[in-house]
N, C-alpha and C positions, 0 to 999 in steps of 0.2 A: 325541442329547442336545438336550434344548431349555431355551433361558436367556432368561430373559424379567427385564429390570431395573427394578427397583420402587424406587430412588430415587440419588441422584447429590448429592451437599452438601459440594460443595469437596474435597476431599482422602476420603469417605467415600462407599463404593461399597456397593449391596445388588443383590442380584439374587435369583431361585429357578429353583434346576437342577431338569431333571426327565429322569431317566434310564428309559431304554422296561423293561416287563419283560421285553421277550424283550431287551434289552440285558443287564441282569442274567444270566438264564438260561444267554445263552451264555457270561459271563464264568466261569461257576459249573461249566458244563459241561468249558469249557477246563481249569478246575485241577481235575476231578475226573480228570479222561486224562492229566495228569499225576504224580498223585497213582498212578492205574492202572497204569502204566508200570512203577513202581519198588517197589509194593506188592505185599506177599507176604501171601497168605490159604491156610489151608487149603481143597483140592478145587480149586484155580484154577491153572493154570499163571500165571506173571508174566506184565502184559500182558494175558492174557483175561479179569480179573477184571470181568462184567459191569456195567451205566451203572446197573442198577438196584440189584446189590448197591452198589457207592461211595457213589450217591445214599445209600442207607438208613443206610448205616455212616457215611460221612462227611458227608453234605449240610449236617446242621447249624454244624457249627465249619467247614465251608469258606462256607457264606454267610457269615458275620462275619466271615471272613479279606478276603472277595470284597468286602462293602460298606464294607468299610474301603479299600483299595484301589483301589476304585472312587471313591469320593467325594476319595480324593485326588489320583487323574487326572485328575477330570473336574473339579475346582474349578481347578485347576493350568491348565487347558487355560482354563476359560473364562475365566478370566482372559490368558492371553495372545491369545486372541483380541482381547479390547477394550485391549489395550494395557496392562495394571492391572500397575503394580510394586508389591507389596505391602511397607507400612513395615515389617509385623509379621506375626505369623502369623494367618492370617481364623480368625474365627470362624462354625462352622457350623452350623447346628439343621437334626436331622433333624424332615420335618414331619410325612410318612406312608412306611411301608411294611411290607407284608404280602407273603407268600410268593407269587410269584403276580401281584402287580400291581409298576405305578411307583412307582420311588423317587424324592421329593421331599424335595429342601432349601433349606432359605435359607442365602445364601452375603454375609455382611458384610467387608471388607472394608478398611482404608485404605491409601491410596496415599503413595510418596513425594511427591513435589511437584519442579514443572518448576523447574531455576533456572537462574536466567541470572547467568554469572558475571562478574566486573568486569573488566575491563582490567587484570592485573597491574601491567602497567610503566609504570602512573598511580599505582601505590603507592607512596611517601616514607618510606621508613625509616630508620634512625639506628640504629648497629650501634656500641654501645660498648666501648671496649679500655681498660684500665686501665693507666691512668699509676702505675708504680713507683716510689715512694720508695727514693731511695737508704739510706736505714735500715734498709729491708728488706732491700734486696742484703748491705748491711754484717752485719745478724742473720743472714745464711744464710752466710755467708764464718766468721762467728765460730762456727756450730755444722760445719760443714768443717774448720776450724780443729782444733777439738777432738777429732772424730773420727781425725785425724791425726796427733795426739799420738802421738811414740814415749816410748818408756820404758827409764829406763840406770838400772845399779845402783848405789844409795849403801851410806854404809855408816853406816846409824842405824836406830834406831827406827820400826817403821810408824807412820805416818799414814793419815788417811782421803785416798781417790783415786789411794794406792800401789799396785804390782801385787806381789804377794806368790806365788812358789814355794814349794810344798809338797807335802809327803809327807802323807795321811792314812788312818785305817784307822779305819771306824767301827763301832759293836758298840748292841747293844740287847738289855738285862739282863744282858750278858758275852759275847754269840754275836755273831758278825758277820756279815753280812747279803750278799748277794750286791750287787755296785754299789758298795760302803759303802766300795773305796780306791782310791786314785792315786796316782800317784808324778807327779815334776814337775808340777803343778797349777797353773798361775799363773790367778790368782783378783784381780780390781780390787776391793780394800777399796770400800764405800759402794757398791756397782751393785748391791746386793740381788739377784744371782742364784741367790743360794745360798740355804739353809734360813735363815728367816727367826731374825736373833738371831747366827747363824754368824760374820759379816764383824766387829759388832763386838767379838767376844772378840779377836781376830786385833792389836788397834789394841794397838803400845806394846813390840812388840820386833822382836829383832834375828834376823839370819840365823843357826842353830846353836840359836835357842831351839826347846826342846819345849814345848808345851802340852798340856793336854786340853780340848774346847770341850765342854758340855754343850748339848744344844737338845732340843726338842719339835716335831716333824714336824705340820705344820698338821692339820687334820682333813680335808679333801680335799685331802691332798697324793695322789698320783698312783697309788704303790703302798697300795690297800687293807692290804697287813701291817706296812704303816710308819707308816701315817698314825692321827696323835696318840698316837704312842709317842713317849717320851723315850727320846732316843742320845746317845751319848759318842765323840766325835770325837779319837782323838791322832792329835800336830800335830809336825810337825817342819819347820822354819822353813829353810827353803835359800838362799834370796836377795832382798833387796829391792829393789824397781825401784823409783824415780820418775817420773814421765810429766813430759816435757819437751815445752815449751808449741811451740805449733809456729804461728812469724810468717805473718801476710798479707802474703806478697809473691810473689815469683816461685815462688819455692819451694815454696809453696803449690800454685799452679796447677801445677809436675811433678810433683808427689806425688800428683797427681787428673789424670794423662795432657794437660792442658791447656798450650800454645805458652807462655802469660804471662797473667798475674794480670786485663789487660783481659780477652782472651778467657771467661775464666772466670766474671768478672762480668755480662760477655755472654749464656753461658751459662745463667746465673743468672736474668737478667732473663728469658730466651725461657722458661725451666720456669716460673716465677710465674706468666706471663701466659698458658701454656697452663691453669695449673692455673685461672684463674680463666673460661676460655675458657665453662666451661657454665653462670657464673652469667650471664655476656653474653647467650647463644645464647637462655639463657630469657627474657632481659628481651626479647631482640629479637622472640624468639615472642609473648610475651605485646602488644607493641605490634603484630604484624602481624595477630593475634588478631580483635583490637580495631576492625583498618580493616577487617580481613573481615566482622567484625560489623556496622558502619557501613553498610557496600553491599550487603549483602546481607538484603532483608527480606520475606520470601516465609510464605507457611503451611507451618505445619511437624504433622506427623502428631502427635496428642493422644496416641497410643497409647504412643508412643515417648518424650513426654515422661514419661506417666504412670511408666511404668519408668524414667525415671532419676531422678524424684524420688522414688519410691519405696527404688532406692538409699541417696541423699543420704539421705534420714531414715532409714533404718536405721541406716549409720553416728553421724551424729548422737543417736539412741536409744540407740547405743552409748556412745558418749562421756559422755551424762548418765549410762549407770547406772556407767560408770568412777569419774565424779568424787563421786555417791554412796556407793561403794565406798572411795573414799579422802578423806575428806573434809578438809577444811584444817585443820592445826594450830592449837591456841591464841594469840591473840596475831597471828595470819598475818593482813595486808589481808584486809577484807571481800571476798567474788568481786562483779562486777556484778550488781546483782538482773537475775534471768531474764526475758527478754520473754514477751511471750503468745504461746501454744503456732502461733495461728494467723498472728500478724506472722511467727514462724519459718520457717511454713510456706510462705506467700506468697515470701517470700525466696528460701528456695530452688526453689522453682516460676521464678522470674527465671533462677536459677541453673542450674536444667534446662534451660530450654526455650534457653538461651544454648550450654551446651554439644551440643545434638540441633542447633541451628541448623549450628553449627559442624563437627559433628563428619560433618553433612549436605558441606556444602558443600568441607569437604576429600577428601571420600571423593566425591564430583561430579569433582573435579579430578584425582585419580587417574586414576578408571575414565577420562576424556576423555582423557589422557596416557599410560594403558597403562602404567604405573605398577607394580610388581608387588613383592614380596616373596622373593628369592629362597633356595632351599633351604640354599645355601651360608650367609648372613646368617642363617636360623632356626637354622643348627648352631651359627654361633658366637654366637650368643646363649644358646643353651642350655648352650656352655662356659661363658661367664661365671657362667653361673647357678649351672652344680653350685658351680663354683669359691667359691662366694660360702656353700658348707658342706664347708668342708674334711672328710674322714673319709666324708663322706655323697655323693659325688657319683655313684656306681652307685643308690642308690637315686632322686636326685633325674632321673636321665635313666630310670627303670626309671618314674616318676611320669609324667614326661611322655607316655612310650611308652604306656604304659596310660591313659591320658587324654588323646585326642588334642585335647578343647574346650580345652584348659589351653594350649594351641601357640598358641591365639588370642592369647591375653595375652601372649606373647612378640611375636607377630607385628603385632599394634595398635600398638604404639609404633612398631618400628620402618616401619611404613609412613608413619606420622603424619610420622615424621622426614621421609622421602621426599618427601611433597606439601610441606611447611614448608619445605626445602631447592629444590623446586624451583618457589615460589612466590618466594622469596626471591633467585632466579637470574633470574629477571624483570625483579624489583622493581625502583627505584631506592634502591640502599642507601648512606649516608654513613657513613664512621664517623667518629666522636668519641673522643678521647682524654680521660679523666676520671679524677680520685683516686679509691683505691680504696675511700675511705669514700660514695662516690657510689655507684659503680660496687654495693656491696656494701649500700645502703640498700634496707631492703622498698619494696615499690611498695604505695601509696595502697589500692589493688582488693586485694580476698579472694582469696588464690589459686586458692579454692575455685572460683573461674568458670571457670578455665580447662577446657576440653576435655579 
């Protein structure tokens, strides 16, 4: 193989290979004796099928097997000779070849780009934890509160938020339907669990009363032979309960396995503030983002950006023909008149080459740190995922299995996590206690930048 480089421009490599013909020939040769081996021809025993019969039968489509395979050994190769990490995949032009003679290509190329990384534990971050309003604790004690309600029997009239026992037996045109009765039934008037319309025929008697409830089965209600039929529901009235309001106090807290009513507000407060834990985490990312951006300013491969603003505006092309699709009601605010196609454009080319910078320089930090993904973390990410279609999750893990590019997208976040966590393990980070209408306000930047 001979590679002779015909030009070098920052980050963009060219070269032209030129491979011998008897290079070729014998590559050609080799997969014809393999091919021999295990091919069965009439008059030939396996194995002695002559170099001249294979040539003639096969030569053709194994050369095009052979220079395809060739040119991806030998580009592969001379690139790791001169060192060349490719951003993206080379482009190659064949320039000549004839049966017989050298194969010649030109082999383009671009490079990642060297980069020198910052000093972590010069980085200054601010890690904010949301200060709880005692309001909040008090609305979560009051919806506890209610969930806790028991219920003792009176002896009146339902009301709405009663719990009502009952016998019913229901029928549609005169037939009763398989499902359609229960005996003891306790049913909470006003919780709309039931067929809609149901609860309030129910409201205004006493225990011993019969009714009949008439209703109309939604049109996607569950059973196709039920659904948007009219049924007739008899009722016989067994007992009525009240829900008996249940105090914040100690007794609170034993009814929810908690020491005392501190504790439980304790409690209270640690769940809030985990639940708000990944609006932090991202503000914190998006600031650590930001300093990575700052220090780090290197060339970055055109190729790569080119793909991801290409991306970005597809998306974006999608969204316009959305909002053409659904266009604003009468009457509804004006939308912002649209910018020119090319200010959009420009924009997001910022917005690419922001994310390729970044998404450069954490993926730098990984591979330095050894950094990995492991198989354990892609399974239970891929739990989450079926999990997240209930009824569907043999098909959704059947999706992955048979698509193995698709693992990538599970697997890119969570690595992203991995260098972000342990750049952040570095860093100098403070945290800040702040209200949660801080803590929970958009940041100034397009989210769109982020990486």
């Amino acid at each position: 193989m001979q590679i002779t480089d015909t030009n070098a421009d920052g980050l963009k490599h060219e070269m032209t290979v030129v491979i011998s013909a008897s290079d070729i020939d014998q590559r050609v040769t080799e997969r014809l004796n393999e091919i021999g081996r295990t091919i069965k021809m009439p008059g030939f025993r396996p194995g002695k099928v002559p170099m001249t019969v294979l040539r003639k039968r096969y030569g053709p489509s194994v050369m095009g097997e052979v220079l395809e395979r060739t040119v991806s050994d030998t580009s592969t190769e001379a690139m790791r000779e001169r060192n060349l990490r490719p951003a993206i995949q080379p482009k190659i032009e064949i320039v000549s070849f004839n049966e017989g003679q050298d194969l010649e290509y030109k082999l383009a190329v671009e490079v990642l780009p060297q980069i020198e990384l910052t000093n972590f534990a010069e980085l200054q971050l601010e890690r904010l934890k949301p200060d709880v309003p005692e309001t909040e604790i008090d609305s979560a004690l009051e919806r506890i509160a209610q969930q806790q309600r028991k219920s003792e029997k009176v002896d009146r009239a339902t009301e709405t938020g009663d719990v009502v026992v009952i016998d019913f037996k229901g029928s549609v045109g005169g037939v009763e339907f398989p499902g359609g009765a229960a005996e003891d039934y306790s049913l909470e008037l006003g919780s709309n669990s039931f067929i809609p319309g149901f609860e309030d025929q129910l409201i205004g008697f006493k225990a011993g009363d019969q009714t009949t409830v008439k209703v109309t089965f939604p049109a996607d209600y569950g059973s196709t032979e039920l659904a948007g039929k009219e049924a007739e529901f008899a009722i016989n009235v067994k007992e009525v309960q009240a829900k008996v309001a249940q105090p914040i106090d100690e007794s609170l807290a034993t009814a929810v396995g908690m020491e005392n009513l501190a504790m439980l507000r304790q409690t209270i407060r640690d769940r809030i503030e985990r639940d708000y834990q990944g609006v932090a985490r991202q503000k914190l990312k998006r600031t650590l983002l930001d300093r990575l951006g700052e220090r780090h300013t290197f060339q970055i491969p055109q190729g790569m950006v080119d793909i991801e603003l290409d991306t970005i505006w597809k998306q974006y092309q999608a969204q316009v023909d959305r909002m053409k699709a659904n266009p604003q009601p009468e009457g509804a605010e004006p939308a912002e008149a649209p910018k020119d196609e090319a200010a959009i454009k420009a924009e997001y080319k910022d917005i690419a080459e922001r994310r390729v910078r970044l998404g450069l320089v954490l993926a730098e930090v990984g591979t330095r740190n050894n950094l990995t993904v492991t198989q354990d973390e892609i399974n239970r990410a891929l739990g989450e995922e079926a999990r997240r279609f209930p009824g569907q999750e043999r098909h959704v893990l059947e999706y992955y299995k048979n698509n193995p590019g698709a693992i990538d997208n599970l697997r890119a976040p969570i690595y992203e996590d991995k260098v972000i966590d342990f750049i952040v393990e570095l860093a100098q980070v403070t945290d800040k206690t702040v209200p949660l209408k801080e803590l929970l306000a958009e940041d100034d930047e397009d989210e769109a930048t982020a990486p």
